[in-house]
Biopython code that builds the backbone (N, CA, C, O; Angstrom):
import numpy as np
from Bio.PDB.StructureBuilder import StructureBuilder

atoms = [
    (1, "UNK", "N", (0.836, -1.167, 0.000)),
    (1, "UNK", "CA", (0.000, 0.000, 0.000)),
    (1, "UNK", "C", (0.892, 1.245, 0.000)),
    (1, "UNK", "O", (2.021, 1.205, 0.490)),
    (2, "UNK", "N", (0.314, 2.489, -0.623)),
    (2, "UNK", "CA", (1.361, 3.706, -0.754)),
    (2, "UNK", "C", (1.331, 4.210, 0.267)),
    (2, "UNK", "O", (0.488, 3.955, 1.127)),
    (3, "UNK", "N", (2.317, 5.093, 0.389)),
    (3, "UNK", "CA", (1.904, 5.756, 1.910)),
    (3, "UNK", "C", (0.697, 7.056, 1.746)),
    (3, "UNK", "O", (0.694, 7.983, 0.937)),
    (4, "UNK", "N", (-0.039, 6.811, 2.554)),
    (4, "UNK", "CA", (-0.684, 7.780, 2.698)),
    (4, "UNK", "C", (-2.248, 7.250, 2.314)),
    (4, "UNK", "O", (-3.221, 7.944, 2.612)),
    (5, "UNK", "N", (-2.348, 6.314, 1.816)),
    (5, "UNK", "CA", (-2.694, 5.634, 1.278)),
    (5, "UNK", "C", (-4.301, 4.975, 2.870)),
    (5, "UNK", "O", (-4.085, 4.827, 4.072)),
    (6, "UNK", "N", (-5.264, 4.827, 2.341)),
    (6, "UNK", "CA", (-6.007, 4.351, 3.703)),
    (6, "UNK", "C", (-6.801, 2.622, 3.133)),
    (6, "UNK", "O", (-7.132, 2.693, 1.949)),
    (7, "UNK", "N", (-7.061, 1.448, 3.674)),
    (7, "UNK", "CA", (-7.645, 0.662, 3.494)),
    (7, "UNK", "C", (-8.950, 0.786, 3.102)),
    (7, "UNK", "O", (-9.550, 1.808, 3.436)),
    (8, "UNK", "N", (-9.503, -0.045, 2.466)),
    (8, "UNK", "CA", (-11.211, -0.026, 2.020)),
    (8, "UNK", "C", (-11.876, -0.158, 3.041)),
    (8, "UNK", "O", (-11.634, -1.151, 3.727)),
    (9, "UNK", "N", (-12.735, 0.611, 3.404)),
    (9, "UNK", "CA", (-14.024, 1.034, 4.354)),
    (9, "UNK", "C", (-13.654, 1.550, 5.931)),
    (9, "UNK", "O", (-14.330, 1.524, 6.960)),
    (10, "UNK", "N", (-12.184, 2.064, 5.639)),
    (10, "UNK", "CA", (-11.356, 2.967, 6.511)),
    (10, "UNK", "C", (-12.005, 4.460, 6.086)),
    (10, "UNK", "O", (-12.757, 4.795, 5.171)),
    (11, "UNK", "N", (-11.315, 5.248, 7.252)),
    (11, "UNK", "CA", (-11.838, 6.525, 7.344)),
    (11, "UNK", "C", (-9.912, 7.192, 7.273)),
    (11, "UNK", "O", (-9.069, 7.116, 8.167)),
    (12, "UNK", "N", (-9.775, 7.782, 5.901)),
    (12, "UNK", "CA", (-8.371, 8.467, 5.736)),
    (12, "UNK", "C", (-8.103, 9.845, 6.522)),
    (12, "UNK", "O", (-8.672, 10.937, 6.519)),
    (13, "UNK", "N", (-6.593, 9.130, 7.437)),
    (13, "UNK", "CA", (-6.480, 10.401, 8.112)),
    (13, "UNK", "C", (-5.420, 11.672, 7.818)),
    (13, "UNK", "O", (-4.227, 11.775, 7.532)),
    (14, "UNK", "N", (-6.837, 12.809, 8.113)),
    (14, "UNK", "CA", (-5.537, 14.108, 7.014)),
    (14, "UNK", "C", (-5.395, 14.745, 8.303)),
    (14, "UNK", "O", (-6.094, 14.972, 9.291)),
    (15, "UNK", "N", (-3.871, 15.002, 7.791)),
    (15, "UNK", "CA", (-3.240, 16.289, 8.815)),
    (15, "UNK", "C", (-3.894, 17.042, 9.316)),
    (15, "UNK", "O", (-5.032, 16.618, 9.117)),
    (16, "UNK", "N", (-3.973, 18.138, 9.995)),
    (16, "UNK", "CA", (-4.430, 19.031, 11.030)),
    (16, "UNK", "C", (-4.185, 20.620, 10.006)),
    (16, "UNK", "O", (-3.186, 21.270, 9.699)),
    (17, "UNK", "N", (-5.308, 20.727, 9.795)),
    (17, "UNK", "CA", (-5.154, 22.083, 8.957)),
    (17, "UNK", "C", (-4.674, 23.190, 9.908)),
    (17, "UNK", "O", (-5.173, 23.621, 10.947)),
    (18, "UNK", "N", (-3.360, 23.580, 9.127)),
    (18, "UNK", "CA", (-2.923, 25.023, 9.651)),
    (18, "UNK", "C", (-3.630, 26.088, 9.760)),
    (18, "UNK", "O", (-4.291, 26.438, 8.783)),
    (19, "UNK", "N", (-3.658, 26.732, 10.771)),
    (19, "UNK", "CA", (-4.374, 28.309, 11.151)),
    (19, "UNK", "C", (-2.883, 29.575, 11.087)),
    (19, "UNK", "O", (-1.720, 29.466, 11.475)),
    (20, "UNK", "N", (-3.819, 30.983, 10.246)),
    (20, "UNK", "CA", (-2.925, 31.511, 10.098)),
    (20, "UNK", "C", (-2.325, 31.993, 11.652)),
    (20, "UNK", "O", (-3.190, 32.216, 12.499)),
    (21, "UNK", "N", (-1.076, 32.137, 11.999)),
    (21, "UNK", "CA", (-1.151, 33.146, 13.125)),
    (21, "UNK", "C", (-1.274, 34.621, 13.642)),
    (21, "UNK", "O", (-0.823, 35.576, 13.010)),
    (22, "UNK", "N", (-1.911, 34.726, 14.824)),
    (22, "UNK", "CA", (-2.103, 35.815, 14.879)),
    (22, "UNK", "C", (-0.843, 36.858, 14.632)),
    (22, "UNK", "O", (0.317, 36.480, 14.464)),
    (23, "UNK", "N", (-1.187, 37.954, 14.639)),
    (23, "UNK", "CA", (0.031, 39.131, 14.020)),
    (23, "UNK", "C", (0.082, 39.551, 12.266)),
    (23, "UNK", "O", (0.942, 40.221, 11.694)),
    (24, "UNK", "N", (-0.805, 39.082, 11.846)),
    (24, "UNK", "CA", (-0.702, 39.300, 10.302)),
    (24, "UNK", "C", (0.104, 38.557, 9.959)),
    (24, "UNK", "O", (1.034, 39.244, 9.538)),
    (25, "UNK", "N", (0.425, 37.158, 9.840)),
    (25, "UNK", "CA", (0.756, 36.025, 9.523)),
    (25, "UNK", "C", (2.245, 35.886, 9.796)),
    (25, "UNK", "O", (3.220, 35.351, 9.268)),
    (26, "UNK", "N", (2.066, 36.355, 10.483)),
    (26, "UNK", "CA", (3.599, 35.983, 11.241)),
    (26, "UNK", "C", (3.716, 35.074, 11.930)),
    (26, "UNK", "O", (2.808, 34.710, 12.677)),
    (27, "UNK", "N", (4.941, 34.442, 11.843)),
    (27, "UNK", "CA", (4.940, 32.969, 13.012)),
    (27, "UNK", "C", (6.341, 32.773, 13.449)),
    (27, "UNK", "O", (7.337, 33.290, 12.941)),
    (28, "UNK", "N", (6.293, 32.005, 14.400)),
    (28, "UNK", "CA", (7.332, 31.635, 15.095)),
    (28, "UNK", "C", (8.330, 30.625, 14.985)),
    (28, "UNK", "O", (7.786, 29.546, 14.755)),
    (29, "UNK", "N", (9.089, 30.571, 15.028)),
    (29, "UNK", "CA", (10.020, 28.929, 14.316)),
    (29, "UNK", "C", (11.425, 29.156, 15.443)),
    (29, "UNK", "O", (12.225, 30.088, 15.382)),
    (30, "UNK", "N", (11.435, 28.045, 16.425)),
    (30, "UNK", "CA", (12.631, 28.408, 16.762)),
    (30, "UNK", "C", (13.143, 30.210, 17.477)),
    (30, "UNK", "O", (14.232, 30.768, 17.339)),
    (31, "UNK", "N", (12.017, 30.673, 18.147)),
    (31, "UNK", "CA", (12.111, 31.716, 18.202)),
    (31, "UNK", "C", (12.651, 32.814, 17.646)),
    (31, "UNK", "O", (13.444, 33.605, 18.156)),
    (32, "UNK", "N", (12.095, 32.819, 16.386)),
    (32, "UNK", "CA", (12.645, 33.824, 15.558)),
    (32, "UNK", "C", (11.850, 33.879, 14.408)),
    (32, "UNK", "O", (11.773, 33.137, 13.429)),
    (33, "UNK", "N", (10.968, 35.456, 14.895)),
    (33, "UNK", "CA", (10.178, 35.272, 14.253)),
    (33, "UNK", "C", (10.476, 35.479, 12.464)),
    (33, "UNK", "O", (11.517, 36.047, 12.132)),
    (34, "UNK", "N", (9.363, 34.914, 11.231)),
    (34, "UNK", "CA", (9.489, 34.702, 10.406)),
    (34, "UNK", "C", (8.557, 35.440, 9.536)),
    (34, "UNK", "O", (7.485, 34.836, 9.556)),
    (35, "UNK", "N", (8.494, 36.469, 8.791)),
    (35, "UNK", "CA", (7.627, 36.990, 8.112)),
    (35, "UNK", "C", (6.942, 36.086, 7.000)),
    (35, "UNK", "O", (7.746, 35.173, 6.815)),
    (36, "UNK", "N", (5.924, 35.914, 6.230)),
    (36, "UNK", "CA", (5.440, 35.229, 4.850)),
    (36, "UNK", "C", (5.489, 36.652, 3.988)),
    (36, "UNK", "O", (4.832, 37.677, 4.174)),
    (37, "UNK", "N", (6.323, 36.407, 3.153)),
    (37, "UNK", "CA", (5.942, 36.898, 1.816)),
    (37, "UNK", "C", (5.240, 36.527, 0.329)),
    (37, "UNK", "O", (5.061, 35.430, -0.201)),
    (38, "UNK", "N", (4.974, 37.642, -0.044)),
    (38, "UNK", "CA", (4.055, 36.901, -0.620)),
    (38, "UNK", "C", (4.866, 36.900, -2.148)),
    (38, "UNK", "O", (4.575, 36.197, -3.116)),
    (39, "UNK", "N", (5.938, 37.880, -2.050)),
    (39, "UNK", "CA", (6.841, 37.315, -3.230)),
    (39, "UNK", "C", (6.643, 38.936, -4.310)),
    (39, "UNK", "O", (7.457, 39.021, -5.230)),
    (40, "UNK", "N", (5.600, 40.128, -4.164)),
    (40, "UNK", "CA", (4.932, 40.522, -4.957)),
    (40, "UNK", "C", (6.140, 42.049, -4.851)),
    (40, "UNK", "O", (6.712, 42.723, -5.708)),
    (41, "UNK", "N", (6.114, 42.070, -3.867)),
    (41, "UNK", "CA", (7.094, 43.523, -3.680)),
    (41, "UNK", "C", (8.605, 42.587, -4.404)),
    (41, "UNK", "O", (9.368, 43.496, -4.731)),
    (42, "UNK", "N", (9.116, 41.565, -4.669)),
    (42, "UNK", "CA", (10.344, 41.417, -5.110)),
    (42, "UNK", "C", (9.794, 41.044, -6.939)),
    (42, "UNK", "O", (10.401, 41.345, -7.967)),
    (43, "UNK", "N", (8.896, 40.548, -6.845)),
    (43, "UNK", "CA", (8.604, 40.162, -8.177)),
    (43, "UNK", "C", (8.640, 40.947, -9.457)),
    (43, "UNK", "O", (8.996, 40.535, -10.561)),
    (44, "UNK", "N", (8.163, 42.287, -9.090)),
    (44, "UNK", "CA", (7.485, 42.933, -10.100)),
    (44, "UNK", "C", (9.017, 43.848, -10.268)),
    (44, "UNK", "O", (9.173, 44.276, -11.412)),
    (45, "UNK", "N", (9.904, 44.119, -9.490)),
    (45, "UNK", "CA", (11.009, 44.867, -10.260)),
    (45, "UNK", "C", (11.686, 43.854, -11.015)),
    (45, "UNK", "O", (12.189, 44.033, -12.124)),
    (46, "UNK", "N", (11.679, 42.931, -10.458)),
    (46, "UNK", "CA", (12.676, 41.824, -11.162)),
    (46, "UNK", "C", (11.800, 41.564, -12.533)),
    (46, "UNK", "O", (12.494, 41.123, -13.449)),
    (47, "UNK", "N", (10.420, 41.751, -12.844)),
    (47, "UNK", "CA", (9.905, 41.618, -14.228)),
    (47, "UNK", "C", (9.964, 42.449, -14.939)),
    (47, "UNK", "O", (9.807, 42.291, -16.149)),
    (48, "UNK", "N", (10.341, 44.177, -14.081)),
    (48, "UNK", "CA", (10.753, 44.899, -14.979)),
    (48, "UNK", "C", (11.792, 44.668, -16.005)),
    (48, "UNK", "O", (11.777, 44.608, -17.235)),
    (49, "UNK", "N", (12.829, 44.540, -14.962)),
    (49, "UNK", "CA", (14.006, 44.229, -15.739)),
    (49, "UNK", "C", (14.544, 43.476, -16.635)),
    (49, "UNK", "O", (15.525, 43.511, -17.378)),
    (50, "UNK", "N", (13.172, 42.377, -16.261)),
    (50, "UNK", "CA", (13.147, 40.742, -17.225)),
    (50, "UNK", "C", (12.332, 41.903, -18.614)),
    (50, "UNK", "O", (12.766, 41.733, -19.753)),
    (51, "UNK", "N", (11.453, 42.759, -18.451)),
    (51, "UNK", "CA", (10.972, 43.338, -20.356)),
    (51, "UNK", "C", (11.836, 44.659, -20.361)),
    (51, "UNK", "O", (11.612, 45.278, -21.401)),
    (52, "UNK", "N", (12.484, 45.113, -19.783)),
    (52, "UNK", "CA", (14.092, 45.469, -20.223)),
    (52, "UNK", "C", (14.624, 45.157, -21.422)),
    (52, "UNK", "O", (14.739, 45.562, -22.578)),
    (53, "UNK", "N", (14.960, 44.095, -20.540)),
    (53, "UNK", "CA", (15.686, 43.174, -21.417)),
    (53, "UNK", "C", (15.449, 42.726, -22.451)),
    (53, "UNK", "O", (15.944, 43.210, -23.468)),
    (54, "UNK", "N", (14.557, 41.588, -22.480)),
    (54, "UNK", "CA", (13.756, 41.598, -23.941)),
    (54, "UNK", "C", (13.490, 42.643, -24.695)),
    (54, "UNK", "O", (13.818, 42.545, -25.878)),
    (55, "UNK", "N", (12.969, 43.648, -24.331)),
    (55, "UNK", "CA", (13.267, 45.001, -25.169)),
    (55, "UNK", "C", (14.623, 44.995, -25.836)),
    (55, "UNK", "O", (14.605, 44.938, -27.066)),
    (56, "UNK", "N", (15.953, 45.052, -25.150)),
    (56, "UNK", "CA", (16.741, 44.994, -25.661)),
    (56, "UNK", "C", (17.494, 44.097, -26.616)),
    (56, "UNK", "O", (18.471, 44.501, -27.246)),
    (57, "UNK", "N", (17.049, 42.961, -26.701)),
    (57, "UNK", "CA", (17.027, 41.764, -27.474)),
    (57, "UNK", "C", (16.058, 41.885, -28.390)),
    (57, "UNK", "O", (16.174, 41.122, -29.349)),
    (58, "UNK", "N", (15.196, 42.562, -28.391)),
    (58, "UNK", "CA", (14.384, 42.836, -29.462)),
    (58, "UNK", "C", (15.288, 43.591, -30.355)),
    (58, "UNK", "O", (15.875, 43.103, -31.320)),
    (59, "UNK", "N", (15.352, 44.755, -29.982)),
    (59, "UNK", "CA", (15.991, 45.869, -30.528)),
    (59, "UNK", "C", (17.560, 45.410, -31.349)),
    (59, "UNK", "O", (18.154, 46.104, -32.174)),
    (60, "UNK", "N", (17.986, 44.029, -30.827)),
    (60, "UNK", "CA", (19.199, 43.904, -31.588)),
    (60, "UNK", "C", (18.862, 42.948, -32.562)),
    (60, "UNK", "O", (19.469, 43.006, -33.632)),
    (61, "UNK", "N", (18.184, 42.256, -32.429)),
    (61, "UNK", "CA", (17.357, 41.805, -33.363)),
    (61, "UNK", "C", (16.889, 41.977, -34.501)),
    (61, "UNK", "O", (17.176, 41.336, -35.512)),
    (62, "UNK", "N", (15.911, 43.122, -34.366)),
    (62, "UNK", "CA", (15.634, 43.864, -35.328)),
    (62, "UNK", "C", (16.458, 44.275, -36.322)),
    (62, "UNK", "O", (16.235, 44.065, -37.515)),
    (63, "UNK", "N", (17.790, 45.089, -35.710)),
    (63, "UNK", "CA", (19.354, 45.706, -36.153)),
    (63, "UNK", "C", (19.879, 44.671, -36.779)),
    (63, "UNK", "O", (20.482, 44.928, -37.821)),
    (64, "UNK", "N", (19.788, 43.020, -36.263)),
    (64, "UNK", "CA", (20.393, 42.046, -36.868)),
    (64, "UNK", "C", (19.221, 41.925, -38.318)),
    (64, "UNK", "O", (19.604, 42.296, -39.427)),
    (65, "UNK", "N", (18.292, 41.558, -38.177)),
    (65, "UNK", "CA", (17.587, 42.154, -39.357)),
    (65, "UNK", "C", (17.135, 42.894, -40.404)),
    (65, "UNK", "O", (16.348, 42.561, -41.290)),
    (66, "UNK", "N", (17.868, 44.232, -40.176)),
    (66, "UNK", "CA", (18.185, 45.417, -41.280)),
    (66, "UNK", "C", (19.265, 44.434, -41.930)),
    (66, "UNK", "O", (19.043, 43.954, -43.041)),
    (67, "UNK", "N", (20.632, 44.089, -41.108)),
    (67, "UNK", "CA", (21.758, 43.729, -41.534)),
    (67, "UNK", "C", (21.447, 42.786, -42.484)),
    (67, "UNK", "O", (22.293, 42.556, -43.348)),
    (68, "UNK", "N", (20.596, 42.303, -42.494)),
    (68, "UNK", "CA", (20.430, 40.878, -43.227)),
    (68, "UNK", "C", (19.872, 39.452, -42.865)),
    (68, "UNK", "O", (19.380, 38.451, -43.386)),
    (69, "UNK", "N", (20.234, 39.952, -41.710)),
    (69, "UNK", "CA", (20.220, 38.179, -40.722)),
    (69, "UNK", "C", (18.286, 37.722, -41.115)),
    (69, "UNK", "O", (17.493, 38.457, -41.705)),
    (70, "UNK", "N", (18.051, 36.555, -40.647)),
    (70, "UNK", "CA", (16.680, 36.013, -40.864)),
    (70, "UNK", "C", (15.849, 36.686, -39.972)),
    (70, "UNK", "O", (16.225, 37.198, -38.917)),
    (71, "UNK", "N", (14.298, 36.675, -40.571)),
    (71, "UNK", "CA", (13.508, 36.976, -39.621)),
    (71, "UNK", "C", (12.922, 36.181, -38.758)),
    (71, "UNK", "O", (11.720, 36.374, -38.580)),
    (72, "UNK", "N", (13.438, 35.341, -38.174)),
    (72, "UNK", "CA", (13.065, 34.112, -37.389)),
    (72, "UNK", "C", (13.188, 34.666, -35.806)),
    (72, "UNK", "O", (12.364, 34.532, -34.900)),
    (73, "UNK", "N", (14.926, 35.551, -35.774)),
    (73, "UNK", "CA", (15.341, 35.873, -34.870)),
    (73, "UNK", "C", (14.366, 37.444, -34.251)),
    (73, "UNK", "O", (14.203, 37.793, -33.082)),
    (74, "UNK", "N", (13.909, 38.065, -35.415)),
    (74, "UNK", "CA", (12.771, 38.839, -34.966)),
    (74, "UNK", "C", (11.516, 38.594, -34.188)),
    (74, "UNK", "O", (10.920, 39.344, -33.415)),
    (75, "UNK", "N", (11.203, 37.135, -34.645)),
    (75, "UNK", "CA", (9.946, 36.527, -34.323)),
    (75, "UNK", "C", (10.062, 35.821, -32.983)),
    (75, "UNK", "O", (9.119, 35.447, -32.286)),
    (76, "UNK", "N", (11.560, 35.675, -32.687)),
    (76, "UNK", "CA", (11.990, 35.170, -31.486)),
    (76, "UNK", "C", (12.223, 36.078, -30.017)),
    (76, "UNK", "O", (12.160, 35.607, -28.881)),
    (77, "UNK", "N", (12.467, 37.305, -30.333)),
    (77, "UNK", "CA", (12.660, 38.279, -29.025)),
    (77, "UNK", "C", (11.383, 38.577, -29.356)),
    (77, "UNK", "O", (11.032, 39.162, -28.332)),
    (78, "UNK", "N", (10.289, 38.583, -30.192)),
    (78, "UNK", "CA", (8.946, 39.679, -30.287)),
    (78, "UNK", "C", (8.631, 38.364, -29.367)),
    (78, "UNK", "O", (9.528, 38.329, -28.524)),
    (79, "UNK", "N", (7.767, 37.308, -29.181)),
    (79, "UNK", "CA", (7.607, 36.568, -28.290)),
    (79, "UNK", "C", (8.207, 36.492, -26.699)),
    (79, "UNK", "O", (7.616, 36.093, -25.695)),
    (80, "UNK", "N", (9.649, 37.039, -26.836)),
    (80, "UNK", "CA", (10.368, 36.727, -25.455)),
    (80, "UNK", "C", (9.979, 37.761, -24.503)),
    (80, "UNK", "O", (9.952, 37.675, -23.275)),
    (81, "UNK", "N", (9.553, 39.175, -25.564)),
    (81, "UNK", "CA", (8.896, 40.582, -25.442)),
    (81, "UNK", "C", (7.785, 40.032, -24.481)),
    (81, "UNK", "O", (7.808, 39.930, -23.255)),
    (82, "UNK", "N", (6.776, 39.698, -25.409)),
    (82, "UNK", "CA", (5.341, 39.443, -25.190)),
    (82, "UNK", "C", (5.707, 38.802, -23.574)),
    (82, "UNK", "O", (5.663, 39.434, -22.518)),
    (83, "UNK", "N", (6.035, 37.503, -23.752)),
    (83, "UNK", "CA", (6.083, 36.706, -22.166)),
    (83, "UNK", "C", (6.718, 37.554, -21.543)),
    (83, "UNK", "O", (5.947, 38.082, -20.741)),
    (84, "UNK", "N", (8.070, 38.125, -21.455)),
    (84, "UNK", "CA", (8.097, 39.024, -19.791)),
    (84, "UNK", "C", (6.829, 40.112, -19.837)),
    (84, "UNK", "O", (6.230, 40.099, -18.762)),
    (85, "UNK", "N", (6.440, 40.761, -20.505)),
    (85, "UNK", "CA", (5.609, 41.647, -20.618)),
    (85, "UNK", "C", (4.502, 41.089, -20.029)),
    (85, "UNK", "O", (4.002, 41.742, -19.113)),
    (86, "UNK", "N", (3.814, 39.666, -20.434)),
    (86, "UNK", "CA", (2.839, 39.704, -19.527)),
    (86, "UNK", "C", (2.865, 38.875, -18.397)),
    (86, "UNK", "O", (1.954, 38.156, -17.987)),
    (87, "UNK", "N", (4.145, 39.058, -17.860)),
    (87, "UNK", "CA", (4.676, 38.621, -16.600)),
    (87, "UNK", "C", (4.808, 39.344, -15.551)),
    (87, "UNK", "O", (4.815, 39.122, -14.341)),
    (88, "UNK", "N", (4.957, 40.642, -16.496)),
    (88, "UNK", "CA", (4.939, 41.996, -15.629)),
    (88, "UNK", "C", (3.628, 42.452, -15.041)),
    (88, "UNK", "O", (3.414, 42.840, -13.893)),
    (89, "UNK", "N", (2.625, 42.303, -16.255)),
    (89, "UNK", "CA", (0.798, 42.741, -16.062)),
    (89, "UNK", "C", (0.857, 41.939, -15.026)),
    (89, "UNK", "O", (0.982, 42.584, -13.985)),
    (90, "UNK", "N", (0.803, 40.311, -14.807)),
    (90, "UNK", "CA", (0.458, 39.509, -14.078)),
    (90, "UNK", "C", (1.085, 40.284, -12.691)),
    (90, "UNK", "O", (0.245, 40.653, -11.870)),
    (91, "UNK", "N", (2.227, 40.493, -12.456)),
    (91, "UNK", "CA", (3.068, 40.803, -11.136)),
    (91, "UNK", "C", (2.346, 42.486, -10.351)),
    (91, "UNK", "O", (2.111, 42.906, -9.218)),
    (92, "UNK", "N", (2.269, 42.813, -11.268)),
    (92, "UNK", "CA", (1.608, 44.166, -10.708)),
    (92, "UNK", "C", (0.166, 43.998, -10.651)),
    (92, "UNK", "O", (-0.215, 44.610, -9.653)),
    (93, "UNK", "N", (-0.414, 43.679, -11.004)),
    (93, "UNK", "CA", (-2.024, 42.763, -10.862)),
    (93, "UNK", "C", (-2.404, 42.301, -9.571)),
    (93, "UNK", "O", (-3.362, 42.626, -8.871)),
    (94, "UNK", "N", (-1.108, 41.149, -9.301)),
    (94, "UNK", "CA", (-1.151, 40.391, -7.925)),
    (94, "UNK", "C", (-0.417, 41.142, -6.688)),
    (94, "UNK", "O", (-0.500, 40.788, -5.512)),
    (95, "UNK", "N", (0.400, 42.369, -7.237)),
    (95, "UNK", "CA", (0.821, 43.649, -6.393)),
    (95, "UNK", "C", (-0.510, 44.661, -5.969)),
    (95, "UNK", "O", (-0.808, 44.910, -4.800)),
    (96, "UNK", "N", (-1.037, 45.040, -6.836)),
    (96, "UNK", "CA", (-2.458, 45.596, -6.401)),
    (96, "UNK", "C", (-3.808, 44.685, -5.415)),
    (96, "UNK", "O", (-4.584, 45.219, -4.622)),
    (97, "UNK", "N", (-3.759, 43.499, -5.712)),
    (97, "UNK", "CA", (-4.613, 42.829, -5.181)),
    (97, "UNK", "C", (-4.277, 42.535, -3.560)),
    (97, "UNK", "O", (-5.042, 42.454, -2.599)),
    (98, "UNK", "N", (-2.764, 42.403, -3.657)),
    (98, "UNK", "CA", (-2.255, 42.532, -2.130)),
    (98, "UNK", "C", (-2.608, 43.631, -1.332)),
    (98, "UNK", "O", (-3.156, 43.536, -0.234)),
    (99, "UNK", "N", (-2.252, 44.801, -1.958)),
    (99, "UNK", "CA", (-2.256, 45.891, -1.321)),
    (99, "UNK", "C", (-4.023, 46.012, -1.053)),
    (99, "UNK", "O", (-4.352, 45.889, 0.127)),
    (100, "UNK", "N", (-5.272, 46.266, -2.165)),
    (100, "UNK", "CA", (-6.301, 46.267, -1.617)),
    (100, "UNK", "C", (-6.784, 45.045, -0.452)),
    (100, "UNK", "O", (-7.913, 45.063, 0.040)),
    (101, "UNK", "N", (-5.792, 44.035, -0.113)),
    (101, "UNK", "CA", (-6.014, 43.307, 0.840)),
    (101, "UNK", "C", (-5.698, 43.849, 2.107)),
    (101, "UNK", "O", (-6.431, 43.694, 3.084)),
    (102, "UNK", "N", (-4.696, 44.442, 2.127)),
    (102, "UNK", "CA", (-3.811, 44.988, 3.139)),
    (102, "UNK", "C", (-4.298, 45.930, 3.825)),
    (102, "UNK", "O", (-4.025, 46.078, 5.016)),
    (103, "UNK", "N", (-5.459, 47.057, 2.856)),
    (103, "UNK", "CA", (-5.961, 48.281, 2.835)),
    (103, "UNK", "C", (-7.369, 48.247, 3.639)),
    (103, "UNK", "O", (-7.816, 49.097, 4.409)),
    (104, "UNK", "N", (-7.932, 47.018, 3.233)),
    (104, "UNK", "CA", (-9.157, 46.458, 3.020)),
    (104, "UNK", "C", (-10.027, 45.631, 4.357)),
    (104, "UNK", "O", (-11.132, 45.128, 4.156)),
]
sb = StructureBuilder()
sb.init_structure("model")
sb.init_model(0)
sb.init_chain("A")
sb.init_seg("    ")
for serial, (resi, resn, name, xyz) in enumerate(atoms, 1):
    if name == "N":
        sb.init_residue(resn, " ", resi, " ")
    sb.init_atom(name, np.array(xyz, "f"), 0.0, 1.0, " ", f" {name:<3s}", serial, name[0])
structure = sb.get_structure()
């Protein structure tokens, strides 16, 4: 049998659902306390910089494409564009939704 796993006409036993703790989800470990983040204040500069970039890979791209080179490599940063870009919408999206939580 797998673990976790319960016999036929057994009653399967689940863990003990966590409660947040009090303090605005702060908790304790080893006395010291531990903040949760939610990831949103580090996310969204770091996606800036991720359509930066792609911007800039676009842009040489393109330049490699006046030069001559194929347009494959155009079609390849315009996509790499698109995904950080809407990596960024997504990050500031889930940055606003925090904050009207926070507010709220």
């Amino acid at each position: 049998m797998r673990p976790g796993a319960c016999r036929p006409g057994s009653t399967p036993v689940r863990p003990p659902r966590r409660a947040l703790a009090p303090g605005g989800g702060r908790t304790v470990r080893d006395d010291v306390p531990v903040t949760r983040l939610t990831g949103t204040s580090v996310s969204t500069p770091i996606s800036a910089f991720g359509v930066l970039g792609a911007l800039l890979i676009l842009a040489m791209a393109v330049d490699d494409h006046r030069a001559g080179a194929s347009p494959l490599g155009v079609v390849a940063a315009t996509a790499l564009f698109l995904v950080a870009f809407l990596a960024l919408v997504r990050d500031v999206r889930a940055g606003r939704r925090a904050a009207v939580r926070e507010t709220g």
